[in-house]
C-alpha positions as CSV (number, residue, x, y, z in Angstrom):
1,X,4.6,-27.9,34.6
2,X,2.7,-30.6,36.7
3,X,-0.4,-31.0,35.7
4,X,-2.3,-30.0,38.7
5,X,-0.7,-26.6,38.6
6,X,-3.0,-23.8,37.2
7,X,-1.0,-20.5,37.7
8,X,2.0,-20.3,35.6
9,X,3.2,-17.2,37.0
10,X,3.7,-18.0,40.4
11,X,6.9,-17.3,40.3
12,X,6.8,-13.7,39.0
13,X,6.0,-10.4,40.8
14,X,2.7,-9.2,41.3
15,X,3.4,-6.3,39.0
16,X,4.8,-8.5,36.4
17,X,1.6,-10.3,36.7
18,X,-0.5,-7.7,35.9
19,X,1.3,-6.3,33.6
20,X,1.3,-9.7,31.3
21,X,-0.9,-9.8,28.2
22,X,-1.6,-13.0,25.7
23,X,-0.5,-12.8,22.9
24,X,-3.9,-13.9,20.0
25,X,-2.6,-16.5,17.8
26,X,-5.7,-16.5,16.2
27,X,-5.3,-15.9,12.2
28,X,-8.9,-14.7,11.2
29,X,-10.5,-14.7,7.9
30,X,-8.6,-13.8,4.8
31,X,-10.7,-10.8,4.8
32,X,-9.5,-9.5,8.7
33,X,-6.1,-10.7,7.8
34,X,-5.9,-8.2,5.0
35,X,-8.0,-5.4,6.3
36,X,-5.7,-5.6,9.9
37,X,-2.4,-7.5,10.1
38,X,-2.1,-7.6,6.6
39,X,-1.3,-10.4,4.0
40,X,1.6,-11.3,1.6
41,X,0.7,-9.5,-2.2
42,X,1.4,-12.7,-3.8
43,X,-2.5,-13.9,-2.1
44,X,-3.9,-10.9,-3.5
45,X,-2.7,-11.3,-6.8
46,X,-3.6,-14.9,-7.0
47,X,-7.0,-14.1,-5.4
48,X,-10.4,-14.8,-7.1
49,X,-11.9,-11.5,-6.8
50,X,-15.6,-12.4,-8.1
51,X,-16.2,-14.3,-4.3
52,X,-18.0,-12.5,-1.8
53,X,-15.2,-12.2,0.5
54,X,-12.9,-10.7,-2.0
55,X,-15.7,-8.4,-3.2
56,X,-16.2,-6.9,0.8
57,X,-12.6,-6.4,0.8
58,X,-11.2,-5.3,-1.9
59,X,-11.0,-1.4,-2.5
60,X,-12.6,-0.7,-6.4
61,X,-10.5,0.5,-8.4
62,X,-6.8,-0.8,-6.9
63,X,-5.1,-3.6,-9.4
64,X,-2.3,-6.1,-8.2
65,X,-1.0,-8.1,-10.6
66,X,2.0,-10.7,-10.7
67,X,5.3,-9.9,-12.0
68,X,8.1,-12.9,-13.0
69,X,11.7,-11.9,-12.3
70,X,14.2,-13.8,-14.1
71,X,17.4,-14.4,-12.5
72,X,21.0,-14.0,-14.5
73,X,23.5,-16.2,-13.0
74,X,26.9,-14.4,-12.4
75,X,24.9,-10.7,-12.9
76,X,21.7,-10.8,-11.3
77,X,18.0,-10.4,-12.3
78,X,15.7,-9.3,-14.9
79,X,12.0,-8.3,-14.7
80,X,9.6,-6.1,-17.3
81,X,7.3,-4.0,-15.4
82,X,4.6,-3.6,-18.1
83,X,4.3,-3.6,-21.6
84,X,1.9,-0.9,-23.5
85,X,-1.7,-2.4,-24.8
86,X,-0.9,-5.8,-22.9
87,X,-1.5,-6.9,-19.0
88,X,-3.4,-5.2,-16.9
89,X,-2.7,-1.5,-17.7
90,X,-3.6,-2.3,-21.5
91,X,-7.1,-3.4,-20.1
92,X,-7.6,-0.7,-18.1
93,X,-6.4,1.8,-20.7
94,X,-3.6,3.3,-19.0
95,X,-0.6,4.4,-19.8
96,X,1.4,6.7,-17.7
97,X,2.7,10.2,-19.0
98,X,5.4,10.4,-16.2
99,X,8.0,7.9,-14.6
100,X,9.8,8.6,-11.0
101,X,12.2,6.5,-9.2
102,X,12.5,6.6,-5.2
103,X,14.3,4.8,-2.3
104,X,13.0,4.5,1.4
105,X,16.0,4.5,3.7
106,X,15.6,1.5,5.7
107,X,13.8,1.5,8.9
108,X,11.9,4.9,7.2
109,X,8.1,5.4,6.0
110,X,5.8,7.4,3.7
111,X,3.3,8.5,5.3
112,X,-0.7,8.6,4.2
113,X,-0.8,11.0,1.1
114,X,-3.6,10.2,-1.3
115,X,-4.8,12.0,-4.8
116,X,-8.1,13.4,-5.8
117,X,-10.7,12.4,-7.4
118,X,-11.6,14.3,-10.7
119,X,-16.0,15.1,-10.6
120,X,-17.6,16.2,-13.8
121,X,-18.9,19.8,-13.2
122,X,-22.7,18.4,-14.3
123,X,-22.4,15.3,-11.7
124,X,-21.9,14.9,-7.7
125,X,-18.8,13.5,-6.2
126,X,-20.6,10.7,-4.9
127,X,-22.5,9.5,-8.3
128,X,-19.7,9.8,-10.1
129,X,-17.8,7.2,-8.2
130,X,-20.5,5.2,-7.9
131,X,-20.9,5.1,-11.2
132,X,-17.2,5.1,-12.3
133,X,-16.8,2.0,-10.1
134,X,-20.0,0.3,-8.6
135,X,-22.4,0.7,-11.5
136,X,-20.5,0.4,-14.4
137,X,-16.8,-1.1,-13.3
138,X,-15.8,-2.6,-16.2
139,X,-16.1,0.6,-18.3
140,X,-12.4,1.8,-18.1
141,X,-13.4,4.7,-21.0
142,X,-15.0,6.4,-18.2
143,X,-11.9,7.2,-16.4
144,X,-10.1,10.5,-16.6
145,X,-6.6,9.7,-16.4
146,X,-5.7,13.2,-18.1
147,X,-7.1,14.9,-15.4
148,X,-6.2,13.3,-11.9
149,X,-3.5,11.1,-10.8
150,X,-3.3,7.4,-10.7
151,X,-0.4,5.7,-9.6
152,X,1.0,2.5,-10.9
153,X,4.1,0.8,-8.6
154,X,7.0,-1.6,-8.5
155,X,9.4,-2.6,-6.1
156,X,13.1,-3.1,-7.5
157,X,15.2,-3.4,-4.2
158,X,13.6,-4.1,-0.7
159,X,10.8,-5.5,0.9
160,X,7.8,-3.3,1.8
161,X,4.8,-3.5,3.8
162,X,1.4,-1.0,2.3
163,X,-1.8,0.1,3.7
164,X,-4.1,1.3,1.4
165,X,-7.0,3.2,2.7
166,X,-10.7,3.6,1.2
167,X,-11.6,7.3,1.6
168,X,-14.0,8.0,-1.3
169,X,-17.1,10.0,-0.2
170,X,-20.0,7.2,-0.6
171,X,-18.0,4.2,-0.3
172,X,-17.3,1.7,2.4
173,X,-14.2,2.7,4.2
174,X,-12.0,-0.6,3.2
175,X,-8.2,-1.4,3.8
176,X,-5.8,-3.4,2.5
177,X,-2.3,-4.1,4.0
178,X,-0.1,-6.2,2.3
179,X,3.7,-6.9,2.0
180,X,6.0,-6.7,-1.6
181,X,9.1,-8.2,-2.3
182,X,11.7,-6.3,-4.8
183,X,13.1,-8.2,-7.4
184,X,15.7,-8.7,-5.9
185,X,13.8,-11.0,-3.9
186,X,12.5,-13.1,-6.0
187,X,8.9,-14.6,-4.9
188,X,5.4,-14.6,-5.3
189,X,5.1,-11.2,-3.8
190,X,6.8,-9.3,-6.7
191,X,4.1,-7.4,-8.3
192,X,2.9,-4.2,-9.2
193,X,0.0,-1.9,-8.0
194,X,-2.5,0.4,-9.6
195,X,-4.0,2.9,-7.3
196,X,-6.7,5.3,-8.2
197,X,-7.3,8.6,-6.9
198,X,-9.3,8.6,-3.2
199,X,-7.4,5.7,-2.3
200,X,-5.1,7.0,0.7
201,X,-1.5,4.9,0.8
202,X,1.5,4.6,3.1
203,X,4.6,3.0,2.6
204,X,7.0,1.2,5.3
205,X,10.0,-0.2,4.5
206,X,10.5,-3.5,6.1
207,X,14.0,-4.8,7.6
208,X,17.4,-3.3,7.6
209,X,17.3,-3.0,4.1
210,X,16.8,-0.1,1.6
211,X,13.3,-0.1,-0.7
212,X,13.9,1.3,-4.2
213,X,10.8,1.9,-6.1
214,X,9.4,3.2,-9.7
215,X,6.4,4.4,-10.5
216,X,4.4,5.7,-13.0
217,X,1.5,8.4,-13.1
218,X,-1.4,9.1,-15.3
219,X,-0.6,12.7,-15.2
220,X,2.9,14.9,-15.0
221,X,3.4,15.8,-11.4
222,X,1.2,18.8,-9.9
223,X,1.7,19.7,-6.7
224,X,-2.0,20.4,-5.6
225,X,-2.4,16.4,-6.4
226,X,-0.5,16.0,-3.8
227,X,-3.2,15.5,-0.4
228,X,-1.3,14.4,3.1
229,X,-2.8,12.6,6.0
230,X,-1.0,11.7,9.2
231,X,2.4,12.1,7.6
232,X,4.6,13.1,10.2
233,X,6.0,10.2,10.1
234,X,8.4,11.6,7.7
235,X,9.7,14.8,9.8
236,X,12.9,14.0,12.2
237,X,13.3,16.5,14.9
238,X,16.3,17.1,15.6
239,X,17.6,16.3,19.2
240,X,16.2,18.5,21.9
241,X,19.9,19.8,23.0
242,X,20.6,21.0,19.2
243,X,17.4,23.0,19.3
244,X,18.1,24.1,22.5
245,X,21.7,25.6,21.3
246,X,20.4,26.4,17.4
247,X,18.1,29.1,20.1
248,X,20.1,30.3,22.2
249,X,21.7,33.4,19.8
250,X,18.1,34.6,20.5
């Protein structure tokens, strides 16, 4: 390009032209980068949540914690998920009652489902929470695992990109979007995630490569714990010329 020369598409179309975007390079805060194009779990893991930046982003409740997988030469890798009364789950006091295993097809998604909340019958929804996990956080005691679902996940095969979503009546709406490695990707990303109840999550599998997961739950599964939200990701149609002949015996 000379130097004089201002207009780098002088040698496209005009409807090219207009058609062109930039692309923003732009990285933003730690804070955007988490709430919009999302960040790699390994940063929220290591993060120091008692800064004020953390603190505006990071949705009460949700734990991410650091996992070490141990490679086996010749066989392959080992890594321990938890261990009862120690790591994070022993200081929160939670232990799940029921263990499930799935896989994501690559190129597939889970779409927004999210649990709810148990409310005392003598309190509001919204002072509840407040209390559960504004005014007194560090009380885990308070929280009724026997009677609503948290969900506590790991990532054994895959790499996976997940949105959490803030939908708690009387809290900010935050989001977090982040990126896990299976353990059969070794990395600072391997780790595992507590979410509480309120806390709307999707999954996407990322790359041409299947995600296996297992998680745990506070509670056996019940089907009313079960809340969707924009998940129609997850329904294929089937091509418009085998509806069209599946119809036509009518």
């Amino acid at each position: 390009m000379n130097k004089g020369e201002t207009n780098l598409w002088v040698g496209a179309s005009d409807a090219a032209r207009d058609a062109l975007t930039a692309r923003d390079y732009k990285a933003g805060s730690f804070a955007q980068r988490v709430a919009r194009s999302g960040v790699d779990a390994g940063e929220l893991a290591a993060a120091d949540r008692s800064k004020p930046e953390m603190k505006r982003v990071w949705v009460p409740g949700v734990e991410i914690f650091s996992r070490t997988i141990h490679p086996q030469r010749h066989r392959g890798v080992f890594g321990e998920f938890v261990r009862r009364d120690e790591g994070i789950l022993g200081k929160i006091g939670l232990w799940p009652k029921q263990w499930s295993a799935a896989r994501m097809f690559a190129w597939t998604a889970k779409g927004f489902h999210v649990h709810p909340p148990s409310i005392p019958p003598d309190m509001t929804a919204e002072r509840w929470l407040r209390r559960l996990f504004m005014r007194k956080p560090q009380n885990y005691s308070l929280r009724r695992y026997d009677d609503e679902q948290w969900d506590v996940m790991f990532f054994l095969q895959g790499r996976a990109e997940m949105i959490l979503c803030d939908i708690r009546v009387g809290f900010p709406r935050r989001t977090m979007r982040f990126f896990v490695d299976g353990d059969n990707h070794r990395s600072s990303n391997n780790v595992g995630i507590v979410i509480p109840p309120g806390v709307a999550h999707a999954i996407r599998a990322e790359g041409a490569e299947d995600v296996v997961m297992v998680y745990g739950t506070s509670t056996v599964f019940h089907p009313e714990f079960e809340g969707r939200i924009a998940s129609e990701i997850e329904t294929a149609e089937l091509p418009e010329s085998w509806q069209s002949f599946l119809g036509s015996g009518d």
